[in-house]
C-alpha positions in Angstrom: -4.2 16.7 -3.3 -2.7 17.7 0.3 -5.9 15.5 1.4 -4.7 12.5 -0.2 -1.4 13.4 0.7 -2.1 13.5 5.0 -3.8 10.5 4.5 -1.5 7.9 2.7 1.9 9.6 3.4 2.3 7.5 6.3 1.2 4.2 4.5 3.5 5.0 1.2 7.0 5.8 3.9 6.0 2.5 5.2 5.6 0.4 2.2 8.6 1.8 0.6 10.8 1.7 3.7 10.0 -2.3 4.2 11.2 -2.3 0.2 14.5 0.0 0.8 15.2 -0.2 4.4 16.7 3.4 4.0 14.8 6.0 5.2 16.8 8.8 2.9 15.7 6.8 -0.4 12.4 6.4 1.4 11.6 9.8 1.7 12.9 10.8 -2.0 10.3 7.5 -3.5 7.5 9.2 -1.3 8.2 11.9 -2.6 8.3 11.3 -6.4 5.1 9.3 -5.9 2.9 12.1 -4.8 4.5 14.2 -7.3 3.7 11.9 -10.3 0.0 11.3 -8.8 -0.3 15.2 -8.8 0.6 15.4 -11.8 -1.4 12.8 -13.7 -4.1 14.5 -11.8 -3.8 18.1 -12.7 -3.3 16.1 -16.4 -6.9 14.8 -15.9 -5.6 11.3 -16.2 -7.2 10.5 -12.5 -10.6 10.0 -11.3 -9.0 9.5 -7.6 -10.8 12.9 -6.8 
């Protein structure tokens, strides 16, 4: 996971920021993104590995 995460943090703040245009609420969405994709794969819910 910490793979995936260095590699599409930057593109997810980015994304989200051009949606929000706050960086707090920004960082909070990146954050609950990578949590939820963690957890539907360490559910077995993912083939993204």
């Amino acid at each position: 996971m910490e793979s995936i995460y260095r590699e599409y943090v930057e593109t997810v703040f980015k994304y989200l920021f051009c949606l929000t245009h706050d960086a707090d609420l920004t960082e909070e969405l990146t954050q609950e993104t990578f949590y939820q994709a963690n957890k539907t794969i360490n559910n077995g819910e993912s083939n993204i590995l």
